[in-house]
C-alpha positions in Angstrom: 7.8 -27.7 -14.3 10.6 -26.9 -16.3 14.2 -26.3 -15.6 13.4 -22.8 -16.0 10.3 -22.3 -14.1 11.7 -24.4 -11.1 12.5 -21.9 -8.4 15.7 -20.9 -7.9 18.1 -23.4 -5.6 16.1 -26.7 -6.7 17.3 -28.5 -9.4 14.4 -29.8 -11.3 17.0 -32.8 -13.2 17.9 -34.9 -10.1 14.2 -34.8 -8.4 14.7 -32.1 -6.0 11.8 -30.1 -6.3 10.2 -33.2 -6.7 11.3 -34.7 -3.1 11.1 -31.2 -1.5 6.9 -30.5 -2.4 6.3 -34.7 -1.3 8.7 -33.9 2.2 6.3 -31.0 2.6 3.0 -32.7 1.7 4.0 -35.1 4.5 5.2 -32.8 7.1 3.3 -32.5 10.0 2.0 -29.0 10.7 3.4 -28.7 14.0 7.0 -28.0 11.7 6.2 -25.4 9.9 5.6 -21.8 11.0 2.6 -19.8 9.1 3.3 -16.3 8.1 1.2 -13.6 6.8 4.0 -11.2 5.5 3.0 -7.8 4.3 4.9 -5.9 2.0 3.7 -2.0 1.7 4.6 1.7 1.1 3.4 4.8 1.5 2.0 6.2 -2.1 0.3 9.7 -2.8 1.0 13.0 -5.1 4.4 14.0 -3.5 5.9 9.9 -3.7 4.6 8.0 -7.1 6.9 5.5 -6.5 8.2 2.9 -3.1 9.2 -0.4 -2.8 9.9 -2.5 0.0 11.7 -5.7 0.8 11.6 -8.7 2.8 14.8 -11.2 3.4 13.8 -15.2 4.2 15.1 -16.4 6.6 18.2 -18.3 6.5 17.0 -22.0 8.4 13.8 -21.5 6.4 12.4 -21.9 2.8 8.9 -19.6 2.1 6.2 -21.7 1.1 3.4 -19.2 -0.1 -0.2 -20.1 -0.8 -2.1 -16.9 -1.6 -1.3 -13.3 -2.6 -3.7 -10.4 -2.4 -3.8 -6.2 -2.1 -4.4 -3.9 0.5 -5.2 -0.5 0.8 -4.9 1.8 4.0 -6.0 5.5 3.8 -4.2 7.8 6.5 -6.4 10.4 6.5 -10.3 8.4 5.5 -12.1 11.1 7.4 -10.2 13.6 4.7 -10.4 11.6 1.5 -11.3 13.4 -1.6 -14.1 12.1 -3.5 -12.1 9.9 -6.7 -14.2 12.1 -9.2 -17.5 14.5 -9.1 -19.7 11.3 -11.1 -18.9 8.9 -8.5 -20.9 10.1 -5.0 -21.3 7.3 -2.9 -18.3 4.4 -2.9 -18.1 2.6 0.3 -14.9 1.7 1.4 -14.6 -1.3 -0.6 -15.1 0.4 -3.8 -13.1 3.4 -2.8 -10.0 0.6 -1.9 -10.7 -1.0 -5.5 -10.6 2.6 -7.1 -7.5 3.5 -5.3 -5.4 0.1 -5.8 -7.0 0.4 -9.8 -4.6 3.4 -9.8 -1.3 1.4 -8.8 0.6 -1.1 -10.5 2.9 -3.5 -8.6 5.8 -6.0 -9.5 6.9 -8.8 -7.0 10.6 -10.0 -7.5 13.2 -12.6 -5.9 15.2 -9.9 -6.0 18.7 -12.2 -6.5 17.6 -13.8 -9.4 16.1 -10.7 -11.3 13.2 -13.5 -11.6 9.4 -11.7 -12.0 6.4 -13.6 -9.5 3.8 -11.9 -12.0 3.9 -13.4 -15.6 5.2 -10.3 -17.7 6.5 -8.1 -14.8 3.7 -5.9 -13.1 0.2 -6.2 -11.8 -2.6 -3.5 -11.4 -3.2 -3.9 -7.5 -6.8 -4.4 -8.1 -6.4 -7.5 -9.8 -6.0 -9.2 -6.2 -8.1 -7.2 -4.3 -11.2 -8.7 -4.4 -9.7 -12.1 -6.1 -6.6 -13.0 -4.4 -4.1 -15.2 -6.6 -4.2 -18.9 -4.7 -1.6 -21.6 -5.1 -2.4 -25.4 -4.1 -1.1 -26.8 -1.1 0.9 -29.5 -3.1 2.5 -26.7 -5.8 2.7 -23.6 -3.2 5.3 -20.6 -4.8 8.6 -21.5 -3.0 10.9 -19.3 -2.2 14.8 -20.3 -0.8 16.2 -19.4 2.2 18.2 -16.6 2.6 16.5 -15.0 -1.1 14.9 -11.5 -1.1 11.2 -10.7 -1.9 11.2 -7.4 -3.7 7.6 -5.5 -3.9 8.3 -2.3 -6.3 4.6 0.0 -6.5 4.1 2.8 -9.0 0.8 5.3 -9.1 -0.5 5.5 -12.7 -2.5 8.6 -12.4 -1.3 11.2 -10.0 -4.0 13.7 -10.1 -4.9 14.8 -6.9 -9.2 13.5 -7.1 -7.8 10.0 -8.2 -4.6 9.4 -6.2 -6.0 11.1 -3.3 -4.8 11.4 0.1 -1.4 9.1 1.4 -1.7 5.9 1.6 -0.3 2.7 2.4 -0.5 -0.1 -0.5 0.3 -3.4 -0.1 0.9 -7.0 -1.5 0.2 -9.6 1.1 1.6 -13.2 1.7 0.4 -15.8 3.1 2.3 -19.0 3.4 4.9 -20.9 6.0 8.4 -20.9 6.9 9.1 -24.2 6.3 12.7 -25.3 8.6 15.5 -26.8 6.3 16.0 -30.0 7.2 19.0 -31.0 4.4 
């Protein structure tokens, strides 16, 4: 890890970082509180754009360990077929089509500092294959720092975005308590 990959409030020079992912290997699990922290917004012809936000809290650092997608229809009983070739997705394949059609950014919002390597991700990507990090190299983020999820439909045709919907990027990780 370099100084400029270190996440932002460790300093990677004095061993920080360093101390911080040991103190956490060693930790006992009864300290730290797992979260699964969804981060979603409504998407469809009339709104091509959302984003939402989440604020750690600040006693705790984020530790995460795996990010995927989510889809949600709010109307499935009403859903347009995606095109007039493709008769018989299941709800899977329908999900994949739909987040194929989005493209997402995740963001500490205070640094200006991009999660996904070159900005954005099509939300497909982690659908089926969600993005894991080991237990001794989770993605930390500091207390008190803002997650920033920013989503953007591609293709705003009526048969492929389809009905509202809720798109999401999901966390899992823990709120691990400062103990500096």
């Amino acid at each position: 890890m370099t100084p400029k990959t270190c996440p932002p409030g460790f300093n990677q020079q004095n061993g920080e970082l360093r101390s911080y992912l040991q103190e956490l290997v060693e930790m006992s699990n009864s300290a730290l509180q797992a979260i699964v922290l969804p981060l979603e917004a409504l998407l469809g012809a009339a709104v091509l754009t959302a984003s939402e936000e989440y604020r750690i809290p600040a006693e705790f650092n984020l530790a995460i360990f795996q990010i995927h997608t989510d889809w949600r229809s709010t109307a499935l009983a009403t859903e347009p077929a995606l095109n007039a070739a493709i008769t018989s997705l299941d709800l899977p394949g329908l999900a994949q089509a739909r987040l194929s059609n989005i493209k997402a950014t995740l963001q500490l919002k205070d640094r200006k500092l991009d999660v996904f390597e070159n900005g954005d991700v099509a939300m497909s990507a982690l659908f089926k294959n969600p993005a894991f990090f080991l237990p001794n190299a989770p993605l930390l983020i500091p207390a008190g720092s803002t997650l920033k999820a920013d989503f953007a439909v591609q293709d705003s045709t009526a048969a492929v975005i389809g009905n509202n919907a809720y798109y999401g990027i999901i966390l899992t990780g823990a709120l691990i308590p400062i103990t500096r």
